[in-house]
Each structure stands twice: as C-alpha cells, then as structure tokens.
TIVO-2410 file (N, C-alpha, C; in nm, 3 decimals):
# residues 148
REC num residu      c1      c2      c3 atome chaine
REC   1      X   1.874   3.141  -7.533     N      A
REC   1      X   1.840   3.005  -7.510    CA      A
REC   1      X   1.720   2.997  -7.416     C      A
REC   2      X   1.600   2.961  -7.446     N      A
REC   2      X   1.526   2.900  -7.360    CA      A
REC   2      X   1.508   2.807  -7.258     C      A
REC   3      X   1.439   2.760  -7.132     N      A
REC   3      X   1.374   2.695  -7.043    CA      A
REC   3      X   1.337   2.568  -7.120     C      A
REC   4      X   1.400   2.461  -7.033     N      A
REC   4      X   1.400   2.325  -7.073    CA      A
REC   4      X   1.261   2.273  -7.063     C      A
REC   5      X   1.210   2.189  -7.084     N      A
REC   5      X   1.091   2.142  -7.005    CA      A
REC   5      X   1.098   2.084  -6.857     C      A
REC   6      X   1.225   2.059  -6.811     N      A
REC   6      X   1.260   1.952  -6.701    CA      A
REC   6      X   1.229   2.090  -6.588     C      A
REC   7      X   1.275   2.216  -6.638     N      A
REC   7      X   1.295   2.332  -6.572    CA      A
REC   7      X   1.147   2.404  -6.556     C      A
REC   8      X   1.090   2.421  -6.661     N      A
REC   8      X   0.964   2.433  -6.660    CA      A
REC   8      X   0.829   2.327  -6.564     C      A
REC   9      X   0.869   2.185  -6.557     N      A
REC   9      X   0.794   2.098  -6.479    CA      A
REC   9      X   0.827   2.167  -6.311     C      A
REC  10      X   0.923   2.173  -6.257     N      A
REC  10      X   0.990   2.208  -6.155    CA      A
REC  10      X   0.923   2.337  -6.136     C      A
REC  11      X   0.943   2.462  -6.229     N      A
REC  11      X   0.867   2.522  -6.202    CA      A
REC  11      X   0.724   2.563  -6.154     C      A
REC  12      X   0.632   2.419  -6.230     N      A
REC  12      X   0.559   2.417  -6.189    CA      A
REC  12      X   0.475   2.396  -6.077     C      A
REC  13      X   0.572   2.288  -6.045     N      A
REC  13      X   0.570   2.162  -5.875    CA      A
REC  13      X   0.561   2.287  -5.760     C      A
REC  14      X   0.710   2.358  -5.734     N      A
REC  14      X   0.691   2.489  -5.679    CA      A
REC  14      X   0.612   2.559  -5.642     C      A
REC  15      X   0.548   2.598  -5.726     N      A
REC  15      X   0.424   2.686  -5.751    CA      A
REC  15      X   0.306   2.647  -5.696     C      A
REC  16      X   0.282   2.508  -5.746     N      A
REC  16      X   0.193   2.422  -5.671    CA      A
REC  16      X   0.193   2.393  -5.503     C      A
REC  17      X   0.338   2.380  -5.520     N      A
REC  17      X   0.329   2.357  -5.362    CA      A
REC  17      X   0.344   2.447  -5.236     C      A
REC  18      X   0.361   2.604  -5.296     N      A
REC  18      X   0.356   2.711  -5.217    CA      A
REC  18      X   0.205   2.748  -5.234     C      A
REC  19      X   0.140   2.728  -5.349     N      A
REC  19      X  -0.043   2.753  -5.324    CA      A
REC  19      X  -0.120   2.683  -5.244     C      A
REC  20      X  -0.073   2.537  -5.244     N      A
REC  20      X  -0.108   2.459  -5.130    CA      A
REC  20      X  -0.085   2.482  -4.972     C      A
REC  21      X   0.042   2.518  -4.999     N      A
REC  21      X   0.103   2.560  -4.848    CA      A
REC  21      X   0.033   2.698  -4.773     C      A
REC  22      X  -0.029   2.764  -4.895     N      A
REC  22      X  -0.099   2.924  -4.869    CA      A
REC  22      X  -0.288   2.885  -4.834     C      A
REC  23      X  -0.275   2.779  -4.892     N      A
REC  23      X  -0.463   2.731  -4.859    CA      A
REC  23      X  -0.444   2.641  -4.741     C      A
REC  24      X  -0.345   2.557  -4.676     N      A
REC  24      X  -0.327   2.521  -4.599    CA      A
REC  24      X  -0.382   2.566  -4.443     C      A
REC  25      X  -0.293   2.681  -4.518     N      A
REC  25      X  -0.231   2.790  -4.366    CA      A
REC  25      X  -0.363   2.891  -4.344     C      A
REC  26      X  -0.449   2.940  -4.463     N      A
REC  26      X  -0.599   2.971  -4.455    CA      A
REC  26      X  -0.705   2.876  -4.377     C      A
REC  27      X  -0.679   2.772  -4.417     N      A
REC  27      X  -0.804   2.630  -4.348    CA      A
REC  27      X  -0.736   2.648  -4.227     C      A
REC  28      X  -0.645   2.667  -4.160     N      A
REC  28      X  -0.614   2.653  -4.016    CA      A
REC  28      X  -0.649   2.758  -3.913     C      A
REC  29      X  -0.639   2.894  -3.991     N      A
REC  29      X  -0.679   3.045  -3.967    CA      A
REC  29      X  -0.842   3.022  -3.958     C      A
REC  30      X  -0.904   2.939  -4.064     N      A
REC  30      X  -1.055   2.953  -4.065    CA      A
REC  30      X  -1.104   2.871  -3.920     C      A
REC  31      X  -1.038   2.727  -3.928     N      A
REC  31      X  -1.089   2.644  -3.837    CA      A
REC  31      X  -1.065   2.693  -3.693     C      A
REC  32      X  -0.929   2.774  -3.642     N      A
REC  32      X  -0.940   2.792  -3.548    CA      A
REC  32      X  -1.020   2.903  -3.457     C      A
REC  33      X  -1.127   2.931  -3.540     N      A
REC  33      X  -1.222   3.055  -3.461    CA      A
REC  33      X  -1.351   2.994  -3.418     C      A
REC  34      X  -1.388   2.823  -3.492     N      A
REC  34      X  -1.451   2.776  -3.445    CA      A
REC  34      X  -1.448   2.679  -3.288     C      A
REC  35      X  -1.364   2.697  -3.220     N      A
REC  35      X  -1.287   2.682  -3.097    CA      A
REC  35      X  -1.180   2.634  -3.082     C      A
REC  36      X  -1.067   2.586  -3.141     N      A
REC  36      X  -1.021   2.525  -3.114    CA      A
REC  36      X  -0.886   2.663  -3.115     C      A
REC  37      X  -0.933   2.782  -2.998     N      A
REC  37      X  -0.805   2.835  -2.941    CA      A
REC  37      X  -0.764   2.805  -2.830     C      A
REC  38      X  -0.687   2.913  -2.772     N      A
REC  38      X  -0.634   2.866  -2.645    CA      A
REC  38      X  -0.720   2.862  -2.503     C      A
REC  39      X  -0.842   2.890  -2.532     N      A
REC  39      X  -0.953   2.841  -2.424    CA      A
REC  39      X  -0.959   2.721  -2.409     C      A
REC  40      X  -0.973   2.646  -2.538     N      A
REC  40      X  -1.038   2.500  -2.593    CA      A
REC  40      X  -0.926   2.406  -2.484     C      A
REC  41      X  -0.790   2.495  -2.523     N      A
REC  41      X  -0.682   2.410  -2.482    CA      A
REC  41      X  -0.645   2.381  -2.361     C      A
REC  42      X  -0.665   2.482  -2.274     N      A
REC  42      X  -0.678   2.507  -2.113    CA      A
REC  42      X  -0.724   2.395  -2.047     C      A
REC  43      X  -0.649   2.337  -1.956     N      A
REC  43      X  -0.713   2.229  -1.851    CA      A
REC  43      X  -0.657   2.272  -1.702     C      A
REC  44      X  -0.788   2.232  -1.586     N      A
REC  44      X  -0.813   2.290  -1.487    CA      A
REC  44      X  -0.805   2.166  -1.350     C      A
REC  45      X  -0.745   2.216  -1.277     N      A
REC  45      X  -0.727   2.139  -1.177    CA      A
REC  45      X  -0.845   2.140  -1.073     C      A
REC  46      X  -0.932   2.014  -1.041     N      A
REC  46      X  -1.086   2.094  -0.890    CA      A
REC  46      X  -0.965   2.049  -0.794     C      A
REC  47      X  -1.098   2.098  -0.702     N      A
REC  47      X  -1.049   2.065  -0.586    CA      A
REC  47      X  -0.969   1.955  -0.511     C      A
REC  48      X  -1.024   1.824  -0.607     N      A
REC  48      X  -0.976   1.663  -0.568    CA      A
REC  48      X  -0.824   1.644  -0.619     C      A
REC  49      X  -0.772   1.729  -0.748     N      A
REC  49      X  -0.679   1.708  -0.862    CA      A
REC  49      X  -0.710   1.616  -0.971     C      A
REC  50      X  -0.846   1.643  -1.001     N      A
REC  50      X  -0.829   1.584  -1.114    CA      A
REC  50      X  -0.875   1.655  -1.240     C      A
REC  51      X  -0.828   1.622  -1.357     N      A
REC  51      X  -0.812   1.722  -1.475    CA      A
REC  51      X  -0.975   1.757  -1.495     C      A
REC  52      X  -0.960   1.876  -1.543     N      A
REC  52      X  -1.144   1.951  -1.570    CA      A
REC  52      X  -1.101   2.065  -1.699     C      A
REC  53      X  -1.201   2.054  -1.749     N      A
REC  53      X  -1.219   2.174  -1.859    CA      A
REC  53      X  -1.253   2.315  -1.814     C      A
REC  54      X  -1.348   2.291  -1.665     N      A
REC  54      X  -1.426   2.421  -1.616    CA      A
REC  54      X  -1.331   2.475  -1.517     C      A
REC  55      X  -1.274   2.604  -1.552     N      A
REC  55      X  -1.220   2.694  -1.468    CA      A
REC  55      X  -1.291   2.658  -1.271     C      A
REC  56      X  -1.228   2.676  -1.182     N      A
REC  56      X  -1.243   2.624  -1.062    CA      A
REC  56      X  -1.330   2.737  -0.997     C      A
REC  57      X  -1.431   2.721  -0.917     N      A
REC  57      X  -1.511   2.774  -0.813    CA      A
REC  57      X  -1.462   2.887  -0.784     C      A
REC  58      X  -1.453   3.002  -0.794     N      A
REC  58      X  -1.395   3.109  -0.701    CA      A
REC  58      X  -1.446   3.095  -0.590     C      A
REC  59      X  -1.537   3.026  -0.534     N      A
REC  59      X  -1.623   3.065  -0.389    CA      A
REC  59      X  -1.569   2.910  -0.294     C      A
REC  60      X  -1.496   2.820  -0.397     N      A
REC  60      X  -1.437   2.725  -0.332    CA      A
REC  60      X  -1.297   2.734  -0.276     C      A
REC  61      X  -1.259   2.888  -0.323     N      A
REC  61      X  -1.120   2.939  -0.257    CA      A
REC  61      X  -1.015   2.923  -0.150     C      A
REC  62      X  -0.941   2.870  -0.121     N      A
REC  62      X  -0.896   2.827   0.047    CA      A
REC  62      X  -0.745   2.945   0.023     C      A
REC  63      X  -0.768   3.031   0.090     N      A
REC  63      X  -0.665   3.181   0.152    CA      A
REC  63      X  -0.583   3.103   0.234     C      A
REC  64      X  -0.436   3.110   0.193     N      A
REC  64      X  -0.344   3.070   0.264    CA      A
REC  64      X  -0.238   3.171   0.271     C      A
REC  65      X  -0.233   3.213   0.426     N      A
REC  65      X  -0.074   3.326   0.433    CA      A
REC  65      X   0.035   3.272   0.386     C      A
REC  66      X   0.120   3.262   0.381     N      A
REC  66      X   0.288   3.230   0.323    CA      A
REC  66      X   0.393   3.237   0.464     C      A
REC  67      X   0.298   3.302   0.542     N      A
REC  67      X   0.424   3.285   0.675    CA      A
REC  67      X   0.374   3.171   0.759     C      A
REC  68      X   0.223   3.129   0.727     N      A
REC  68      X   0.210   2.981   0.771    CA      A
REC  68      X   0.267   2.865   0.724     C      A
REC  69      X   0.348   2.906   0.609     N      A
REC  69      X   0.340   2.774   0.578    CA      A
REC  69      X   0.603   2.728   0.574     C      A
REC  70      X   0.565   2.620   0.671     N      A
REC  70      X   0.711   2.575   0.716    CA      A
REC  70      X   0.783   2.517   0.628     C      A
REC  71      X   0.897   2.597   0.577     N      A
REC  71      X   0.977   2.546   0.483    CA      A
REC  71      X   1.111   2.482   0.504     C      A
REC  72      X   1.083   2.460   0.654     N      A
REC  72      X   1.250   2.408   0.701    CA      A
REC  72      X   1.155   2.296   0.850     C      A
REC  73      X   1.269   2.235   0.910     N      A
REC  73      X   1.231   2.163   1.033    CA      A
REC  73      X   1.202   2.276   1.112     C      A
REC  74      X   1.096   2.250   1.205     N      A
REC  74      X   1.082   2.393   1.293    CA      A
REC  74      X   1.209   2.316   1.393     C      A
REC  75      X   1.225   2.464   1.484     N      A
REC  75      X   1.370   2.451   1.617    CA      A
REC  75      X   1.340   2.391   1.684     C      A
REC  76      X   1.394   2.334   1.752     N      A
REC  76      X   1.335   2.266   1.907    CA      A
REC  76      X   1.396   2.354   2.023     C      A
REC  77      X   1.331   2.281   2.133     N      A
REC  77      X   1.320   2.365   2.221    CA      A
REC  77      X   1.449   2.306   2.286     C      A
REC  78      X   1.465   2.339   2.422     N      A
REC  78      X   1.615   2.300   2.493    CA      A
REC  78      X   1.566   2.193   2.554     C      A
REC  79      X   1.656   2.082   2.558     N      A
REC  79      X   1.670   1.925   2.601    CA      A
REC  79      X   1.719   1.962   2.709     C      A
REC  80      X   1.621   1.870   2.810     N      A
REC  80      X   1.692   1.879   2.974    CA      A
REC  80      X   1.774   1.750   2.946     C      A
REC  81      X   1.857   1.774   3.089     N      A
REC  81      X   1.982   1.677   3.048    CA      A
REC  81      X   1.938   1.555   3.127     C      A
REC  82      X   1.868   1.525   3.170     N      A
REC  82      X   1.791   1.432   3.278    CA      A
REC  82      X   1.701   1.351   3.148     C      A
REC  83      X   1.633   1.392   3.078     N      A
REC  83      X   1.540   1.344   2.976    CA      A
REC  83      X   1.687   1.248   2.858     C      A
REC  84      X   1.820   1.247   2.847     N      A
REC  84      X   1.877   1.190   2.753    CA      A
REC  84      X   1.927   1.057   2.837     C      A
REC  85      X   1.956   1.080   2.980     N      A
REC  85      X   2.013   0.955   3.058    CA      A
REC  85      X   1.924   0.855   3.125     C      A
REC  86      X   1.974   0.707   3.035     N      A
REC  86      X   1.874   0.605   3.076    CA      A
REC  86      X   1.888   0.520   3.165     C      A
REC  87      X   1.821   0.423   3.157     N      A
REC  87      X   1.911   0.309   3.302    CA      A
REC  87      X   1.869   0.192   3.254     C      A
REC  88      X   1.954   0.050   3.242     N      A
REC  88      X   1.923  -0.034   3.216    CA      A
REC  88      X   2.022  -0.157   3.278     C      A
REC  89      X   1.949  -0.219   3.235     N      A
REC  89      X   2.092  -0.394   3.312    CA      A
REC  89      X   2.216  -0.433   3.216     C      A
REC  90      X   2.312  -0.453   3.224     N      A
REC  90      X   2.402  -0.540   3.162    CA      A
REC  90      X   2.366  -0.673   3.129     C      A
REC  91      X   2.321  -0.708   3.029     N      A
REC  91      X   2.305  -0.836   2.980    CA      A
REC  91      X   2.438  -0.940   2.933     C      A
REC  92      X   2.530  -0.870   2.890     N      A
REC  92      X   2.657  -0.947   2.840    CA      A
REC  92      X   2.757  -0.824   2.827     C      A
REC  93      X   2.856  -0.885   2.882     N      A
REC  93      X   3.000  -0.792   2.854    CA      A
REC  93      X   3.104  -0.888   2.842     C      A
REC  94      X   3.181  -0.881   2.758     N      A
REC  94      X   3.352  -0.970   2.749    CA      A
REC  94      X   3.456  -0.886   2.797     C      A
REC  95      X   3.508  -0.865   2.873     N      A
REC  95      X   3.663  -0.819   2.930    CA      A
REC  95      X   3.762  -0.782   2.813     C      A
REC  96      X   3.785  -0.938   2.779     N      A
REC  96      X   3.873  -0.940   2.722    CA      A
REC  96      X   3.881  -0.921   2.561     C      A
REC  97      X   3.719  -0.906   2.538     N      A
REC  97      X   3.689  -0.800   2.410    CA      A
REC  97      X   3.671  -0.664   2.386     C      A
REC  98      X   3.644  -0.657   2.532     N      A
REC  98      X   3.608  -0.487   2.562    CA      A
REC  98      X   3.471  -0.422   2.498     C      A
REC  99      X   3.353  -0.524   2.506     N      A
REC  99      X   3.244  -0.516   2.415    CA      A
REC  99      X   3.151  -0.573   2.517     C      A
REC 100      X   3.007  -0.534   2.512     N      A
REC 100      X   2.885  -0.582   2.580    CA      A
REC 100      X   2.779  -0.516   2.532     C      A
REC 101      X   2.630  -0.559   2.607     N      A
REC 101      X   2.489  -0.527   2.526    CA      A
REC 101      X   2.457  -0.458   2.716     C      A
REC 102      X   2.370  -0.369   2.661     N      A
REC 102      X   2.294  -0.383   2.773    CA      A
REC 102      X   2.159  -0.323   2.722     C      A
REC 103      X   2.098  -0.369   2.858     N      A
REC 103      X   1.920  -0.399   2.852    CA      A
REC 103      X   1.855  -0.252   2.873     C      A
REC 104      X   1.782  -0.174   2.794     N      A
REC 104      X   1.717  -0.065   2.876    CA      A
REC 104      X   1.591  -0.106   2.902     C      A
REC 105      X   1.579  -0.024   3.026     N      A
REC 105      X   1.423  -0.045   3.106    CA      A
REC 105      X   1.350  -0.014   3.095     C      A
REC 106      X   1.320   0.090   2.949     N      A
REC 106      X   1.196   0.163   2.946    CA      A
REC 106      X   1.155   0.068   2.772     C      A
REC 107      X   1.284   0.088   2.720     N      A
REC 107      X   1.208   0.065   2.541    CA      A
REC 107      X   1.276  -0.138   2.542     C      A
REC 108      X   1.299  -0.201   2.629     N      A
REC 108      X   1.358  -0.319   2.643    CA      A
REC 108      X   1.431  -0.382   2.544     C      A
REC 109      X   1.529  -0.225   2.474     N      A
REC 109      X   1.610  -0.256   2.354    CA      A
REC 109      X   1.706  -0.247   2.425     C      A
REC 110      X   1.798  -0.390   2.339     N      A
REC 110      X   1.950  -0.424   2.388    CA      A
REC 110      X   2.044  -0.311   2.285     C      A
REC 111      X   2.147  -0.237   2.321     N      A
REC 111      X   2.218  -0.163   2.266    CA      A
REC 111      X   2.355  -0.166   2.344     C      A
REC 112      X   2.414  -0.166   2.219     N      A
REC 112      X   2.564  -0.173   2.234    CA      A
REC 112      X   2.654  -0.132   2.277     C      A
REC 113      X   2.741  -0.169   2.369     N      A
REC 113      X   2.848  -0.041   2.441    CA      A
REC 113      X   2.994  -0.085   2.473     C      A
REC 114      X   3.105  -0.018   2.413     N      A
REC 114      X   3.204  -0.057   2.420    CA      A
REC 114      X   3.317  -0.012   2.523     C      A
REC 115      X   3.396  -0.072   2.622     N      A
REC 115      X   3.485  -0.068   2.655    CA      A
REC 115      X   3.536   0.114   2.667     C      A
REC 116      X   3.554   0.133   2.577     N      A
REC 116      X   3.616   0.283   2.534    CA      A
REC 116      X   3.508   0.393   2.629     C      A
REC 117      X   3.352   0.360   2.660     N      A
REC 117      X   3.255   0.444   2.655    CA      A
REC 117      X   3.210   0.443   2.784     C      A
REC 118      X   3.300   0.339   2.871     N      A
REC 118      X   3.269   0.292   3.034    CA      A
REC 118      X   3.329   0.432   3.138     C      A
REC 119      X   3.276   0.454   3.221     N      A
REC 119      X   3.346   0.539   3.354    CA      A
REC 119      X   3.393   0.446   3.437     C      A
REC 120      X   3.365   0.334   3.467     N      A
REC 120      X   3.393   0.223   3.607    CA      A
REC 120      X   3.364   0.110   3.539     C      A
REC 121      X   3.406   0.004   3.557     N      A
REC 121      X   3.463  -0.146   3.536    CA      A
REC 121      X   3.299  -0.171   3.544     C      A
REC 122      X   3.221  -0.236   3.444     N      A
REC 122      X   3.087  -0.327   3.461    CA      A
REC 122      X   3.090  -0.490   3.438     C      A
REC 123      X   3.010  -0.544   3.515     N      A
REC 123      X   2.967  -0.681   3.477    CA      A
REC 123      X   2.865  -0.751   3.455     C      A
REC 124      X   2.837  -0.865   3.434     N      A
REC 124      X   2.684  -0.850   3.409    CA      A
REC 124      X   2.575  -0.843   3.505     C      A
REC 125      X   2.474  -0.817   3.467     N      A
REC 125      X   2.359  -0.805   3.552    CA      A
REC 125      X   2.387  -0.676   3.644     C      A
REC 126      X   2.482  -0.586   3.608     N      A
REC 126      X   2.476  -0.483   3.688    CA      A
REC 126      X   2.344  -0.376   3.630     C      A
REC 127      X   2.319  -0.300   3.766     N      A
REC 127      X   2.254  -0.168   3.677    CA      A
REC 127      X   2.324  -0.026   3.669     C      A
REC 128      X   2.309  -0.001   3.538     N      A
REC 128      X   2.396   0.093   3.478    CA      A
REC 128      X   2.285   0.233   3.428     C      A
REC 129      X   2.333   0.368   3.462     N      A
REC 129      X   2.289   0.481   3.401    CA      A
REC 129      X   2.373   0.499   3.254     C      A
REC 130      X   2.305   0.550   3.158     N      A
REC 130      X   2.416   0.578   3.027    CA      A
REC 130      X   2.336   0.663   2.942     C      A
REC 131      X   2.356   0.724   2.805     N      A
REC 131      X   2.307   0.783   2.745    CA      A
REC 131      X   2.311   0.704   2.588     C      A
REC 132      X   2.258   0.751   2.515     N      A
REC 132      X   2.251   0.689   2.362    CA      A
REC 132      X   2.308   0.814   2.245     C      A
REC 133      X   2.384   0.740   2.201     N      A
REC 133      X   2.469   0.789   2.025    CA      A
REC 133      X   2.399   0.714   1.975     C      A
REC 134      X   2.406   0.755   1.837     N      A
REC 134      X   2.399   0.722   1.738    CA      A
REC 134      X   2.548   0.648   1.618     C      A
REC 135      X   2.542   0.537   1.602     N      A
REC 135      X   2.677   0.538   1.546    CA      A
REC 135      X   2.613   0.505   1.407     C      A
REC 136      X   2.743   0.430   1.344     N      A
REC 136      X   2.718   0.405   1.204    CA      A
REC 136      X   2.655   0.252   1.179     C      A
REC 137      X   2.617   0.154   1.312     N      A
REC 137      X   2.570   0.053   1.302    CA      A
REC 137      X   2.483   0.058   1.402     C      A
REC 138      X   2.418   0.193   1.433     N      A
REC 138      X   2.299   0.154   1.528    CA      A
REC 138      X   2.312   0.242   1.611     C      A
REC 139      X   2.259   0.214   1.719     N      A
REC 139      X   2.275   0.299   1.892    CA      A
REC 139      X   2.361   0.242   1.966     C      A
REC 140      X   2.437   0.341   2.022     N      A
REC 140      X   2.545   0.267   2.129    CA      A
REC 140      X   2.538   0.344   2.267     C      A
REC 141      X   2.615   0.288   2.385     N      A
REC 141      X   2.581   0.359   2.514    CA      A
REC 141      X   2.663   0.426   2.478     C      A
REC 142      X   2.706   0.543   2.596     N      A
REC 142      X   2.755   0.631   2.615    CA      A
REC 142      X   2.774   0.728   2.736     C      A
REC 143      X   2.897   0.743   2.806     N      A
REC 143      X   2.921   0.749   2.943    CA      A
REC 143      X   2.841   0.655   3.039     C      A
REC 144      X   2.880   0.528   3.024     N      A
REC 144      X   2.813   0.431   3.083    CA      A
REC 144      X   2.835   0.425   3.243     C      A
REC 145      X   2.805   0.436   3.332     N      A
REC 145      X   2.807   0.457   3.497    CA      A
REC 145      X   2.772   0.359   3.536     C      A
REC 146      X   2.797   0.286   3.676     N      A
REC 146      X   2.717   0.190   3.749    CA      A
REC 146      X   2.652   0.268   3.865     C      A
REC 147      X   2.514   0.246   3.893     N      A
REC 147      X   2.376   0.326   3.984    CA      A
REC 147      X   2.445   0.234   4.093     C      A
REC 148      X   2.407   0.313   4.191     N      A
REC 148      X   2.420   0.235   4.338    CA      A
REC 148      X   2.307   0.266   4.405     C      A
***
C-alpha cells in the first residue's frame, strides 16, 4: 500500500520547515561576525555611573585595601560615668500618680520619670541629678536624685 497524498503534503511541510530552520540558523552564524558578539553586548560603568560602551580608564583607577573598608559599627571607646548624669528642674510631678516631667539644662528637653525610678521624694521646681533610658515611648529619667 502506498503514501496518501495527505501524508505526502506533511511530508513535505517538514522538510520545508527544517531547511528553513537550517538557513535560519546560517543567517545568524553569518550576521554575528559582523559585530554583533559579545563585545557589541558589553556595557561599562565611568566613573559618574553612568552606562558607556567604552571599557573604563585604567589610569582613572582608585586602589582600595579591603581592611579599610568598615563592615560593622566601629567599637566605642569607654563612657565615663560623669558624661551619662544630667541635671535638670522638676517641672511637674503628681504624688498620687507617681508620674512627672522634668526639665534638662543642657538640651531644654522635658523627659519623663516615674515614681518607680526616684531615690528621695521630689517636688516641683526642685533640682534633680538623673540619667536617661531609653524606653518604648521615648526617654525617661533614671536614678533620679535631688542636688543640694
């Protein structure tokens, strides 16, 4: 039994379209020797950052060691204990809330200090030595003293 014609058309299509696919793949082999390799494709950063075709200056070079350069917070040094304790006035205190502001004398920020954080009974307008926390709503005193 012979090849239908339906089989024979098909055959043909095939054929056609793997010769095409083979001249294809030649025109792409030809075209790419006229530049368009991976030179063509290369893009270059200058000095400013902005995109360039031309490979960068060798003589514009900047030499950087690797142990200059800080990849963490640098340490600090040791905190005298005189440099954390401040002094300021009592502006408002409630007793019977166990809550008050007081005034510092250097940055004339009011900060918060509670009851819990006192050494000796304050009132207002006293002057007080104390130190600063950090809480979860700000700065608060801390070991709050009255100066005599």
């Amino acid at each position: 039994m012979g090849e239908t014609w339906n089989k024979k058309e098909r055959e043909k299509k095939r054929l056609a379209n793997r010769k095409e696919k083979a001249e294809k793949k030649l025109e792409r082999k030809e075209n790419s020797k006229d530049g368009n390799n991976l030179d063509s494709m290369l893009a270059y950063l200058d000095e400013n950052g902005n995109l360039t075709s031309k490979p960068p200056d060798p003589r514009k070079k900047i030499v950087i060691n690797a142990e200059d350069i800080n990849t963490s917070v640098p340490k600090q040094g040791p905190v005298n204990p005189e440099d954390l304790i401040r002094k300021g006035t009592v502006t408002f205190f409630n007793d019977a809330k166990g809550y008050g502001f007081i005034k510092d004398r250097e940055t004339q920020e009011s900060i918060f200090v509670h009851i819990n954080s006192l050494t000796e009974a304050i009132k207002e307008n006293n002057l007080v030595s104390f130190e600063i926390e950090m809480g979860p709503k700000g700065a608060n005193a801390v070991n709050v003293k009255l100066v005599k």
